[in-house]
C-alpha positions in Angstrom: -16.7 -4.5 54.3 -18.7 -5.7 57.7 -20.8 -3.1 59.1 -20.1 -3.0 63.3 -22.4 -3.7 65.5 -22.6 -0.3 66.7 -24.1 1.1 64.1 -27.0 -0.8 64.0 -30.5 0.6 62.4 -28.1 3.7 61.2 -29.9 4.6 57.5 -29.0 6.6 55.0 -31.4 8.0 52.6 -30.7 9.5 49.3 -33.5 12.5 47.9 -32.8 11.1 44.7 -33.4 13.6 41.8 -34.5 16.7 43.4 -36.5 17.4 40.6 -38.4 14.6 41.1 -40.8 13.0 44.1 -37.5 11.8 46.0 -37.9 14.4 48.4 -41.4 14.9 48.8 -41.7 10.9 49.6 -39.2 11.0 52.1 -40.4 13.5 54.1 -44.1 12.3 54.0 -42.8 8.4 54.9 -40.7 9.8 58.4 -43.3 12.3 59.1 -44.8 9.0 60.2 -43.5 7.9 63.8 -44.0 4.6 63.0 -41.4 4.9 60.6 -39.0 6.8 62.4 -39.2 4.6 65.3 -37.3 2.3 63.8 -33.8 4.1 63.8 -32.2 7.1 63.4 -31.6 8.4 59.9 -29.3 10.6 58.0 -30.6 11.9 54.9 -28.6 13.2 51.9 -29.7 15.7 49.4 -30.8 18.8 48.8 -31.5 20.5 52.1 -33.8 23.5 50.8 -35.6 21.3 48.6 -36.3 18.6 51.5 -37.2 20.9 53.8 -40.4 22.2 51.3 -41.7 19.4 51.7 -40.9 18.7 55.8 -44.1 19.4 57.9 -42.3 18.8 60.9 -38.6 18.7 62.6 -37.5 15.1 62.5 -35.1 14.6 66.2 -33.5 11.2 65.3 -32.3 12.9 61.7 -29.3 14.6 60.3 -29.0 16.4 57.3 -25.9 15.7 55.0 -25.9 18.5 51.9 -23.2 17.4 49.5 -23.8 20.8 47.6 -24.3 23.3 50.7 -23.6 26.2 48.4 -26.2 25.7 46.0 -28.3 28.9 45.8 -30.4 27.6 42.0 -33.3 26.1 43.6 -34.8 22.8 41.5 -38.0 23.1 39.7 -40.2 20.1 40.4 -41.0 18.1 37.5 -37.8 19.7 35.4 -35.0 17.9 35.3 -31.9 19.3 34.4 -28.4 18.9 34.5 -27.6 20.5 38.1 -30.3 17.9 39.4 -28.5 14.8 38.0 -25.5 16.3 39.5 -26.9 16.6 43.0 -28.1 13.3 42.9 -25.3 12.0 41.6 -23.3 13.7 44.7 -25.4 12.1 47.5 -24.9 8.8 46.1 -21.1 9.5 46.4 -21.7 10.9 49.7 -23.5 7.6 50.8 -21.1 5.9 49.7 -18.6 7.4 51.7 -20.7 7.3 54.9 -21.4 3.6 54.4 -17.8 3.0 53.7 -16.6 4.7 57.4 -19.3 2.7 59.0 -21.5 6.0 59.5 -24.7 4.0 58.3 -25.2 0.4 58.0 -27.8 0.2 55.2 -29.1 2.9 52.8 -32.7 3.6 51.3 -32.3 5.4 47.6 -35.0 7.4 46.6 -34.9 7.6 42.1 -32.6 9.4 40.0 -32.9 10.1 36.3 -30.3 7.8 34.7 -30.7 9.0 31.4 -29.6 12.7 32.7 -26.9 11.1 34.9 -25.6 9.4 31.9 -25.2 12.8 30.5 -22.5 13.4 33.8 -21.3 10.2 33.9 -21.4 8.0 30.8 -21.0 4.9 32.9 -23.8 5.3 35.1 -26.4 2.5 34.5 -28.3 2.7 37.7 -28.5 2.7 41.5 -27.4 -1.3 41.6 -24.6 -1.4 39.4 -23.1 2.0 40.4 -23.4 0.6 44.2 -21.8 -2.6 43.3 -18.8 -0.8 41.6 -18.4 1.0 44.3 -17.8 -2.0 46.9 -15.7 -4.3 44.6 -18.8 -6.6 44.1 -19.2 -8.8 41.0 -21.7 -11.3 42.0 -25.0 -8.6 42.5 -29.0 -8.5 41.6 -32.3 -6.8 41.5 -34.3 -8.2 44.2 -38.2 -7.3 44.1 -40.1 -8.1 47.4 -43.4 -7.7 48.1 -45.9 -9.0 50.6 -46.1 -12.2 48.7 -43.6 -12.5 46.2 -39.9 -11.6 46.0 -38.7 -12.0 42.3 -34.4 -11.7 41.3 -33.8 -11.1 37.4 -31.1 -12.6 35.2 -30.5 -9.7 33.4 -31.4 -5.9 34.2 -32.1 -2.7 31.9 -31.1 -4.3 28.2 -33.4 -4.5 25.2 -35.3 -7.2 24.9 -33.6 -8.2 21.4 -30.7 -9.1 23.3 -31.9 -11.2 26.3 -31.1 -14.2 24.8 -27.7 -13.6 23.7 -27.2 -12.3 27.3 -28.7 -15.5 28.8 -26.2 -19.1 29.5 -26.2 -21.5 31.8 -23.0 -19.5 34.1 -25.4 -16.6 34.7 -28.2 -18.3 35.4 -26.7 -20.7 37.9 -25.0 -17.8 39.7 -28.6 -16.0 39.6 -30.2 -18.5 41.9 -27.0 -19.8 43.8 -27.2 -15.8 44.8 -30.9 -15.6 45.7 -30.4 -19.0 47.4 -27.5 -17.3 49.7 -29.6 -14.4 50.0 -32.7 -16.1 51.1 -30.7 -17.7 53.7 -28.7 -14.9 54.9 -30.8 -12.3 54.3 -34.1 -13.4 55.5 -33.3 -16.3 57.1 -35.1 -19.0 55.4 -33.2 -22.3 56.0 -34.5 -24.1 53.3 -35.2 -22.1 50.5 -37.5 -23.1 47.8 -36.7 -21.5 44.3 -38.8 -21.7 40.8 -37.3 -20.5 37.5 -39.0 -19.1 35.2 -38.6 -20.0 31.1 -37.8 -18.0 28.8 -39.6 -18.7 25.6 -43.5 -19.2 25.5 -44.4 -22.6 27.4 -41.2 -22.8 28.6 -39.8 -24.0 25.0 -42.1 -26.5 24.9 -39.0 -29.3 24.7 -37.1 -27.1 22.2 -39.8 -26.7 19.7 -40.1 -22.9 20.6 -36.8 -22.0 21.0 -33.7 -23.8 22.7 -32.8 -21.8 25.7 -34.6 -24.0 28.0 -32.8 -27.0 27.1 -29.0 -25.7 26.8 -29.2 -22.5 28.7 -31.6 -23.4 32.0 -32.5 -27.2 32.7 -28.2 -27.0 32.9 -28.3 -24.3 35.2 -31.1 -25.6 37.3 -29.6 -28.9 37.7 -26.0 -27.6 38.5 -27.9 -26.1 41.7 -29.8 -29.0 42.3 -26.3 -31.2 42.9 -25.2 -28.4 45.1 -28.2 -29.1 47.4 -30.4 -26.4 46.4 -33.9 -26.6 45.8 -34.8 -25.4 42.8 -37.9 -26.3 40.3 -38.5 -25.1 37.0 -38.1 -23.8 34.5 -42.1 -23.0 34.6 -44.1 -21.6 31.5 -43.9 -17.2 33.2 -47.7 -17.1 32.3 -49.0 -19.9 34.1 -46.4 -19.9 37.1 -48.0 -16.6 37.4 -51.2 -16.6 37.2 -51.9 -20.5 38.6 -50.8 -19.2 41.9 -47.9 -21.6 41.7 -45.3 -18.8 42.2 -46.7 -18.2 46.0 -45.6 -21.8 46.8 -41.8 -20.7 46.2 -39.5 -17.8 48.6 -38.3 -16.6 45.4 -38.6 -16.9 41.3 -35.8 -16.3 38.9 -37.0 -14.8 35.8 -35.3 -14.0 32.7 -35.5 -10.5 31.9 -36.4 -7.4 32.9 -40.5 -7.4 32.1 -41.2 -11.2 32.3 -40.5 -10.2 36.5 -41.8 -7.0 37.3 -45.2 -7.2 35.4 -46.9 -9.4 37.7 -45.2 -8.1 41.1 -46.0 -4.6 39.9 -49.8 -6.0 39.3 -50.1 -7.3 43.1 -49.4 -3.8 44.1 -46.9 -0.9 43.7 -47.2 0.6 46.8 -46.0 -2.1 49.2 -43.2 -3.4 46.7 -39.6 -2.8 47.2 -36.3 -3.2 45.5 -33.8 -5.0 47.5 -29.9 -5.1 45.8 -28.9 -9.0 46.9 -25.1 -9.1 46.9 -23.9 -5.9 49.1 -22.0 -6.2 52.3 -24.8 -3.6 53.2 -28.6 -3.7 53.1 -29.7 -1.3 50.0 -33.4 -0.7 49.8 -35.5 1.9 47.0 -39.1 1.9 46.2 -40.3 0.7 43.3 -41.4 3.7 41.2 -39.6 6.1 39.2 -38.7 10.1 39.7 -42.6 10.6 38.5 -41.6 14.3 37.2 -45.3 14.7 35.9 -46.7 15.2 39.4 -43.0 16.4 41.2 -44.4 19.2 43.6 -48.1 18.8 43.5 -48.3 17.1 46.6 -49.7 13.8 44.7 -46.6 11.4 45.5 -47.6 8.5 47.2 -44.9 7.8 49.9 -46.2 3.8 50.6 -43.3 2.2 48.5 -40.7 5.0 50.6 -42.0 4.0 53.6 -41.8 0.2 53.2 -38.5 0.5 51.8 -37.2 2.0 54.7 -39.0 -0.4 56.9 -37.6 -3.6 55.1 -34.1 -1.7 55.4 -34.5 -1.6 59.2 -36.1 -4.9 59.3 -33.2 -6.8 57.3 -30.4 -4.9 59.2 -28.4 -7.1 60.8 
């Protein structure tokens, strides 16, 4: 669905679990007018909740409350069924504000899956339930950061079944995606991509593990005749920690771990997660609902704030 023109720098922000530091983050990163500068926002959520947590009126802001009758006010740091649900109802709720072209991109503040799951059995997380929504098959978990922006092959699965989930179709259509994205998203004409193995030393030619050689090289060279320039696959370790990985726009890696450990390490508070695929821009920080210090006025809002800021900045 194309988002008109008209509705550019509209966001949408979800309060995520209000149990959690969704709505304390949010208030603290547009208390901040360098942030709120950069359009006007709707946020969706639990009013009461937010509004603890508001030192200020915000003028370019509207409030959506999916639940308006709600009288049970959420315990910070106690999830509970009623604060899956009312996360769970903003998403809808964005959803449908996105889909009438009320908003053109949308920051999500984090939800509890596992009570969410309890709602709605399907629910795997912010990216897939967003892509379900929109009709859209071909989708991934983008991690940006001031240096490094990393796209997975496969998202939240156990380890024991990476491999089984890994062949050469998914991997192709891992970078052809963060190849279109780079180009169309952040407008880098000539995109350089490096894929990560996924056994130790990359296989080391098949003695540690085949993958590499009927599962990525294939993969990797399919892109290659389609004029993409790709290079790998690269041992994760040394691609990491040579400084090779800063020479690339982006790196494909395997699973879930073998991408996020080392783009955590550079710094948590100024990375982002980026879902490459929608016809919208979808933004969240990169931390969790952090229950253990929900209300005690500990949350750092620098991932909020940068999320929202990369939203605004990638809007077209």
């Amino acid at each position: 669905m194309p988002i008109s023109k008209s509705s550019n720098k509209r966001i949408g922000i979800t309060l995520g679990d209000p149990s959690g530091i969704g709505p304390e983050v949010v208030a603290r990163a547009l208390a901040e007018p360098s942030v709120r500068k950069l359009g006007t926002f709707t946020v969706i959520g639990d009013r009461a909740t937010f509004e603890k947590y508001c030192s200020t009126r915000y003028g370019n802001c509207c409030f959506i409350d999916p639940q308006p009758d709600n009288r049970i006010p959420f315990k910070p740091g106690r999830p509970s069924r009623a604060s899956a649900a009312s996360a769970l109802n903003a998403l809808h709720a964005a959803v449908g504000l996105i889909k009438r072209q009320e908003i053109s991109c949308l920051v999500t503040a984090p939800v509890c899956k596992e009570a969410i799951h309890h709602i709605d059995p399907a629910f795997v997380g912010h990216t897939e339930f967003l892509a379900d929504a929109f009709g859209v098959k071909d989708f991934g978990m983008m991690f940006v950061s001031q240096k490094l922006r990393i796209i997975i092959v496969t998202r939240h699965i156990p380890l024991n079944k990476v491999s089984g989930a890994i062949h050469a179709g998914n991997v192709y259509d891992t970078i052809r995606l963060t190849h279109r994205s780079l180009r169309n998203t952040f407008k880098i004409r000539n995109p350089r991509i490096a894929v990560c193995g996924l056994n130790p030393h990359a296989g080391e030619g098949g003695t540690i593990g085949k993958e590499e050689l009927t599962k990525i090289i294939p993969a990797i060279q399919r892109a290659r005749r389609h004029n993409m320039t790709v290079r790998g696959p690269f041992p994760a370790d040394t691609l990491y920690s040579s400084g090779t990985a800063f020479a690339f726009d982006a790196i494909v890696a395997m699973y879930h771990d073998q991408g996020l450990i080392p783009v955590k390490t550079l710094g948590l508070s100024k990375l982002v997660n980026l879902t490459v695929g929608l016809p919208f821009i979808r933004t969240s920080p990169a931390h969790g609902t952090a229950f253990d210090i929900a209300g005690k006025g500990r949350a750092d809002p620098s991932s909020m704030r940068e999320a929202i800021r990369l939203a605004a900045r990638l809007n077209p």
